[in-house]
C-alpha positions in Angstrom: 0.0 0.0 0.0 1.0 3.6 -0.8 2.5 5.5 2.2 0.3 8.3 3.6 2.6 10.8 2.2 2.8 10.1 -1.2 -1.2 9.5 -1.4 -1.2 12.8 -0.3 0.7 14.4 -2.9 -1.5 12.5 -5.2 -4.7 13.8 -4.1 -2.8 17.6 -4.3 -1.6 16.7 -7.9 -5.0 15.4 -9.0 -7.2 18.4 -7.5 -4.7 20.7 -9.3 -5.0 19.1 -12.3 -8.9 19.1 -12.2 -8.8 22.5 -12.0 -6.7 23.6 -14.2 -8.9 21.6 -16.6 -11.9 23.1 -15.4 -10.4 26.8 -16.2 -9.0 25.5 -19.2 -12.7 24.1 -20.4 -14.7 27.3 -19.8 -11.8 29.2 -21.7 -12.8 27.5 -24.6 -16.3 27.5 -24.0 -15.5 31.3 -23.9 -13.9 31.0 -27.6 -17.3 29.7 -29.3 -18.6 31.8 -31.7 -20.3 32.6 -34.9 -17.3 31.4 -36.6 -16.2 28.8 -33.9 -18.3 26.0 -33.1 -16.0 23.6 -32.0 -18.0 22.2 -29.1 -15.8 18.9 -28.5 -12.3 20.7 -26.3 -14.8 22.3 -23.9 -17.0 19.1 -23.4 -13.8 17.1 -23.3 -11.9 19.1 -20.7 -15.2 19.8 -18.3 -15.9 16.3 -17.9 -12.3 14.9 -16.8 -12.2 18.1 -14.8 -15.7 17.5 -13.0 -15.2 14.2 -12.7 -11.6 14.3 -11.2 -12.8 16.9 -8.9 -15.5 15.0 -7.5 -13.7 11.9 -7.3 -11.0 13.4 -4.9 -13.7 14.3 -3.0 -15.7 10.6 -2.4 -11.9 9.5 -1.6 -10.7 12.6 1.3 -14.4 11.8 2.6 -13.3 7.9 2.9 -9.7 8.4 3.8 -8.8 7.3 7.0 -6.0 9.3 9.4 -3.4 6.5 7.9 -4.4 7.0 4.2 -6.6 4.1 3.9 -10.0 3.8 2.3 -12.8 2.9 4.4 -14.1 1.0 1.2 -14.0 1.7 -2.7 -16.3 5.0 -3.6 -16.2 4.6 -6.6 -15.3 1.8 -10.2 -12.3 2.6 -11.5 -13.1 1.1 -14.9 -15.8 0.7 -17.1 -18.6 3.3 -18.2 -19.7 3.5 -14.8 -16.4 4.5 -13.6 -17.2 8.0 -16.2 -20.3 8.4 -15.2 -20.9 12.2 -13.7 -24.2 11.7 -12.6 -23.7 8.4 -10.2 -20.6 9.9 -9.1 -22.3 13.2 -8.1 -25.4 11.4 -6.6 -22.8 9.5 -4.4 -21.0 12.5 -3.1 -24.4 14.2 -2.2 -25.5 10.7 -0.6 -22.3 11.5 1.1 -23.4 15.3 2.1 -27.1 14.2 3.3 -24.8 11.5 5.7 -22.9 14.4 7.0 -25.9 16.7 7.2 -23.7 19.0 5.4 -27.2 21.3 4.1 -27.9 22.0 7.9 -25.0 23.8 8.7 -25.2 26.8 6.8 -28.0 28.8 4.1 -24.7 28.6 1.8 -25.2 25.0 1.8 -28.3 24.4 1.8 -28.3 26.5 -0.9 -24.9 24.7 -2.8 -27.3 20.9 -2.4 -30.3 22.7 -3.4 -28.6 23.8 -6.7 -26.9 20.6 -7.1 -29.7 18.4 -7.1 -32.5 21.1 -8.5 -30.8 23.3 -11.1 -32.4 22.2 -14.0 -29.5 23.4 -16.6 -26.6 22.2 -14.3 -28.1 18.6 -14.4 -28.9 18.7 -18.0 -24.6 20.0 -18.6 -24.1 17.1 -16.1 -25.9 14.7 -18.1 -24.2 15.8 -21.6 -20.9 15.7 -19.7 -21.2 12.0 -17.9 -22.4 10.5 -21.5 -19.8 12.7 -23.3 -16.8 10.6 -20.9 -18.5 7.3 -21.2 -18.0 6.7 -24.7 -20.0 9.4 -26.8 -16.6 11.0 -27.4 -16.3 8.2 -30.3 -19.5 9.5 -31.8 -18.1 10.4 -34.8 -16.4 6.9 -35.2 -18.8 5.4 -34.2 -20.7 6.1 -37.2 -18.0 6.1 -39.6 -17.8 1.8 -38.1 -21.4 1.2 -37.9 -21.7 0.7 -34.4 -24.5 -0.2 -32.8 -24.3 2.1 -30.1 -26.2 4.5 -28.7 -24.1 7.6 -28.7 -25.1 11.1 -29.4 -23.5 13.8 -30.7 -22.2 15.6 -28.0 -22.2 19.2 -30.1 -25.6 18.6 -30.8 -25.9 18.1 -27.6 -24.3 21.4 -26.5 -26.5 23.5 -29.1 -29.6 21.8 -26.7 -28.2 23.0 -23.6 -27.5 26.6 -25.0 -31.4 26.4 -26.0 -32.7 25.6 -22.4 -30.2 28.6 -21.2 -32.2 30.7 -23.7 -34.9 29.8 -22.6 -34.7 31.3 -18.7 -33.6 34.9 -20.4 -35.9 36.3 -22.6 -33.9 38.8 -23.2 -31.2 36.3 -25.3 -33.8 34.2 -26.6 -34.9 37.5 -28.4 -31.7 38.1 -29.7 -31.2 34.5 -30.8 -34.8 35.0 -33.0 -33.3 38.3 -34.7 -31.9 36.9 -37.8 -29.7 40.9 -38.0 -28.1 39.7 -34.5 -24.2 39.8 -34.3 -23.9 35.8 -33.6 -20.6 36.8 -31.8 -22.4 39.3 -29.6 -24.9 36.3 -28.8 -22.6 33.6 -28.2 -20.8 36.0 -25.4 -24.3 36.2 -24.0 -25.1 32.4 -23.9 -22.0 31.6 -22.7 -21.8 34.0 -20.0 -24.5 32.6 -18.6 -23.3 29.0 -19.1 -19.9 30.0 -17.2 -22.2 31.1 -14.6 -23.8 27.9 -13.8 -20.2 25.8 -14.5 -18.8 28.2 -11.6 -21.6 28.0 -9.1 -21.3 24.3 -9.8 -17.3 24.3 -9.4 -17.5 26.6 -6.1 -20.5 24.1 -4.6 -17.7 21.2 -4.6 -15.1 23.1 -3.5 -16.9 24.4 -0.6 -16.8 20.6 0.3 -13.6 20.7 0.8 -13.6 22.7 3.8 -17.0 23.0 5.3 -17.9 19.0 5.1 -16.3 17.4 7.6 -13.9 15.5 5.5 -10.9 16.0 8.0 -7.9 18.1 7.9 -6.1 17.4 5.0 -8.7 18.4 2.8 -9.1 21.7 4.3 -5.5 21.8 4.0 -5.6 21.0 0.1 -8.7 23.6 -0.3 -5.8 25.9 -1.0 -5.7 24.7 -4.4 -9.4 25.6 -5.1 -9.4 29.0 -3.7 -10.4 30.9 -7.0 -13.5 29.3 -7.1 -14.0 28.4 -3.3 -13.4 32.4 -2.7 -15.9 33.3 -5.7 -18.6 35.8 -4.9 -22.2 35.9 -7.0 -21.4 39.4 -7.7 -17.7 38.0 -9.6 -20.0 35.2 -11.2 -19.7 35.0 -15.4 -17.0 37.9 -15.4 -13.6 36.2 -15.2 -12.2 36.1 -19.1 -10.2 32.3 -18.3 -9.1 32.4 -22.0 -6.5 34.4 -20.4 -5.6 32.2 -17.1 -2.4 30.3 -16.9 -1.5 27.2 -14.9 -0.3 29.7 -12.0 
């Protein structure tokens, strides 16, 4: 077995890395235009972010003082070992055990959004079936496959419609065939970046205020630019321009 140190340095590299993709992934989703629509590097780096996020999560929350896991929380291979939506579901299982929504409004408010915002769990969805395999769409096709993969652009294009849809104010715009498409796209995905952050500041919130011991607390250092994120900062951060530092 691993020593405790080195697991630990594991955890800090993986929780960097998931965020670093996370910032990465709404960069790009920044860089969709009228002339850009590639949909498949924003997808792609969103779901390994998410899911690496989370899943250092279900392990500090199972992690023992000796660096030992109190059981497995989650399959490490397989579709099921991609899949967003169970591996969300089990680290809210593991917030309801914790009575993590009692102890504040904030978090009451962070599992409220979690389990009730309609666009997040739609992204989540799209995400989670983007990682288990509908990344092959394409080739998929092209072999004849019998699978039933979607196309996760098309996808994408359905979840900027449902955002549309709560602000009549863009869905206007999207309806005006004279509309700068660039101007529009900057719109949609604002508001997209919005939800992606409130989502990403939810779970790193976890890191500190759920009980899952010291360490993580100690590692929520590497989160801090979302963990520290007020409403009033939400959808205005340009990450096209953010570095690894």
């Amino acid at each position: 077995m691993a020593k405790l140190e080195h697991k630990k340095i594991c955890v800090l590299s993986e929780i960097r890395t998931s965020i670093y993709l996370l910032k990465k992934g709404m960069g790009e989703l920044q860089t969709i235009s009228g002339s850009n629509d590639f949909y498949h590097l924003p997808v792609l780096l969103l779901s390994s972010g998410f899911e690496r996020l989370i899943k250092c999560l279900l392990c500090l929350a199972l992690m023992d003082d000796k660096g030992a896991l109190k059981e497995r929380p989650f399959k490490t291979s397989g579709r099921e070992g991609h899949d967003l939506d169970t591996l969300l579901n089990s680290l809210l299982s593991t917030c309801k055990n914790k009575n993590y929504s009692s102890k504040s409004k904030t978090a009451k408010e962070d599992i409220d959004m979690l389990v009730n915002d309609i666009n997040l769990r739609k992204i989540i969805t799209l995400l989670s079936e983007f990682a288990q395999g509908h990344r092959y769409y394409n080739l998929d096709v092209v072999l004849d496959n019998n699978s039933k993969s979607k196309d996760p652009s098309g996808g994408w294009v359905e979840i900027e419609k449902a955002i549309t849809q709560h602000h009549p104010d863009i869905s206007t715009k999207r309806q005006d065939l004279t509309i700068d498409l660039d101007g529009l796209y900057k719109d949609i995905n604002r508001e997209l970046i919005i939800v992606l952050e409130k989502f990403t500041r939810a779970l790193t919130r976890l890191f500190v205020f759920a009980d899952l011991g010291d360490f993580a607390k100690q590692a929520s250092i590497l989160t801090h630019e979302y963990l520290l994120l007020d409403d009033n900062e939400l959808g205005k951060r340009d990450y096209r321009e953010l570095t690894t530092q």
